[in-house]
C-alpha distance (Angstrom), angle and dihedral (degrees) to the residues before:
residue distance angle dihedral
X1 . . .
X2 3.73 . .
X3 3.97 113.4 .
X4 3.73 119.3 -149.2
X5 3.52 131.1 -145.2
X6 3.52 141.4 -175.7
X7 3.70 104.4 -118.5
X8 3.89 94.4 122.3
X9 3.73 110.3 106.6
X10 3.99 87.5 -133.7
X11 3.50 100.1 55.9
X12 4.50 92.3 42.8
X13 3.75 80.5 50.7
X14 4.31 94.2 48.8
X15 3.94 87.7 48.0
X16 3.75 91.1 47.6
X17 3.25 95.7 56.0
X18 3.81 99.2 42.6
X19 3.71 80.0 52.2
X20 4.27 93.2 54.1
X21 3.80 88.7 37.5
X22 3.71 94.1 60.0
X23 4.13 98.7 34.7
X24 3.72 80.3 52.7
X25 3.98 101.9 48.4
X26 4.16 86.3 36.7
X27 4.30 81.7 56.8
X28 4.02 85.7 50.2
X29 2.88 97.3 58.7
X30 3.48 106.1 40.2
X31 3.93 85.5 59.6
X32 3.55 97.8 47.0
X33 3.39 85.5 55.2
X34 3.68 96.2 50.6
X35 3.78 91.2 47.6
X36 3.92 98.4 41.7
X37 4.26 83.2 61.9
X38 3.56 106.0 110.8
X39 3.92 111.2 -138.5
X40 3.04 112.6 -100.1
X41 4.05 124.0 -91.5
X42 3.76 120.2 -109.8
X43 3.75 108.1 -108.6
X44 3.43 117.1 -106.6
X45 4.14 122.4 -135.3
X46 3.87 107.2 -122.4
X47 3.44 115.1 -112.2
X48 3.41 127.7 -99.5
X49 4.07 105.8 -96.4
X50 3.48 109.2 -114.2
X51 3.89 124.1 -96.2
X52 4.24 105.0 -98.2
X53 4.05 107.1 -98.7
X54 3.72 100.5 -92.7
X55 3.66 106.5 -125.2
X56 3.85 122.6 -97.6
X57 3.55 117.5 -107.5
X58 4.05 94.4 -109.3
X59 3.68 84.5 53.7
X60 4.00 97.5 51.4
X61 3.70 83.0 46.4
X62 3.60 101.4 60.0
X63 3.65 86.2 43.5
X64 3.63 93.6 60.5
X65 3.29 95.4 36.5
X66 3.83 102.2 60.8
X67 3.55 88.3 42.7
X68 3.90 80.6 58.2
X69 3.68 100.7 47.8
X70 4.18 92.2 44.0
X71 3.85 87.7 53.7
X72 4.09 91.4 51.7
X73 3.39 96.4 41.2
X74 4.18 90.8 48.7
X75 3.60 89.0 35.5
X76 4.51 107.3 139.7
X77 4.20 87.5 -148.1
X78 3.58 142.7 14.8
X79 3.88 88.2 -111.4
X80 3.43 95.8 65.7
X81 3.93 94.4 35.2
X82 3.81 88.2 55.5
X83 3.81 83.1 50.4
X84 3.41 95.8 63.8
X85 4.11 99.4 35.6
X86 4.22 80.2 56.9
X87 4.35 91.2 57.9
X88 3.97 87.6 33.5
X89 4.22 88.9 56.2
X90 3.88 84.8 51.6
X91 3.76 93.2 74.3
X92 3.88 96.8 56.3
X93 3.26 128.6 83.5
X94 4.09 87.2 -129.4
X95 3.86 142.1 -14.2
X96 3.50 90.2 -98.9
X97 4.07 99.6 59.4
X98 3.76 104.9 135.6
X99 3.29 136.2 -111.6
X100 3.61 130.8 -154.9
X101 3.88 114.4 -178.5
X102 4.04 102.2 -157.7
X103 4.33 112.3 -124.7
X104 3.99 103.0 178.9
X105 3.51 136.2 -2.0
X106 3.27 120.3 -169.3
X107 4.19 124.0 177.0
X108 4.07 88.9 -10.9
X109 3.99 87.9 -47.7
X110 3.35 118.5 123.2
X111 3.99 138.1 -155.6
X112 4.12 112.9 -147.0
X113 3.73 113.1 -156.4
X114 3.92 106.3 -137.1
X115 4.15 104.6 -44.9
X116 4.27 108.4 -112.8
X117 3.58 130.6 -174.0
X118 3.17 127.3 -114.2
X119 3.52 100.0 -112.5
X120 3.84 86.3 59.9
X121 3.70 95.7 45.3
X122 3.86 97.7 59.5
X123 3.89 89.6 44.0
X124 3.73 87.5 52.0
X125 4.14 91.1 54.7
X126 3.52 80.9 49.0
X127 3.14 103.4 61.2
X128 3.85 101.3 27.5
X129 4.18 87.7 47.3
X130 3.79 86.8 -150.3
X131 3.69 126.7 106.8
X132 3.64 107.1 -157.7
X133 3.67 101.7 160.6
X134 3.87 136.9 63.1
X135 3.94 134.8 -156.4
X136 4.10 113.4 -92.0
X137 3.52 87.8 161.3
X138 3.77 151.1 29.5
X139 3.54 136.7 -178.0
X140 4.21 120.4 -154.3
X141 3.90 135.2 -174.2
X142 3.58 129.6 -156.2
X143 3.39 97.7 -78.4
X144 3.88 99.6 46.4
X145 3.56 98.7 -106.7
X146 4.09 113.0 129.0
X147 3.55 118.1 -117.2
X148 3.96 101.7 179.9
X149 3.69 130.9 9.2
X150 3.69 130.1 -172.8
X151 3.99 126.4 -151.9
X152 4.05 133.3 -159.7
X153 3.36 126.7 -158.1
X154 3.79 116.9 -98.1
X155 4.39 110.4 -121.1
């Protein structure tokens, strides 16, 4: 086998340059790269998170108002009861607010059982101790007082 070597002055030349020609291009690019880095952006302070959406009056109302018809309907005496029917009255715009407690609905029609007032409706968890209904709507005026309110059985 015949062994070749790079003793000719040509070919130690040819590999010296492929040698310069890729140092150099490797050096191009390296600066390019350097150069082509944007500076870097300021950082930014995170905004302050936003205050939580303070609840709508309805929804403060039916809060409340649960809370109100749970405490006469697990009232321990009538004092106490009567109590809480006096503060639950202070949210309506008068004793004789109505109350329609939804029966069916069928295709966004709906079946009232016979309309109450409210007077008579927080009497009746008084005396029946059992809250069987819940809020699926609430009417409000300007002032926040409720002026109808309309209950669903609970399943």
């Amino acid at each position: 086998m015949k062994k070749r070597t790079a003793k000719s002055p040509l070919s130690r030349l040819l590999t010296l340059a492929l040698f310069c020609l890729l140092a150099m291009g490797a050096c191009k690019s390296k600066k390019k790269v350097t150069e082509a880095a944007p500076e870097p952006q300021p950082v930014e302070e995170p905004a302050p998170a936003p205050a939580p959406a303070q609840p709508s009056a309805e929804e403060e109302a039916v809060s409340k108002l649960e809370n109100y018809f749970n405490s006469i309907a697990n009232s321990s005496n009538v004092n106490s009861a009567n109590s809480s029917i006096q503060e639950a009255l202070s949210m309506f715009a008068n004793q004789q607010t109505p109350v329609l407690i939804v029966i069916y609905e069928e295709n966004g029609m709906k079946d009232y059982d016979e309309p109450t007032t409210i007077e008579k409706y927080l009497n009746y968890l008084k005396d029946t101790k059992k809250n069987l209904n819940f809020i699926s709507d609430v009417r409000v005026d300007n002032s926040g007082k409720v002026t109808e309110l309309e209950l669903r059985r609970r399943r």
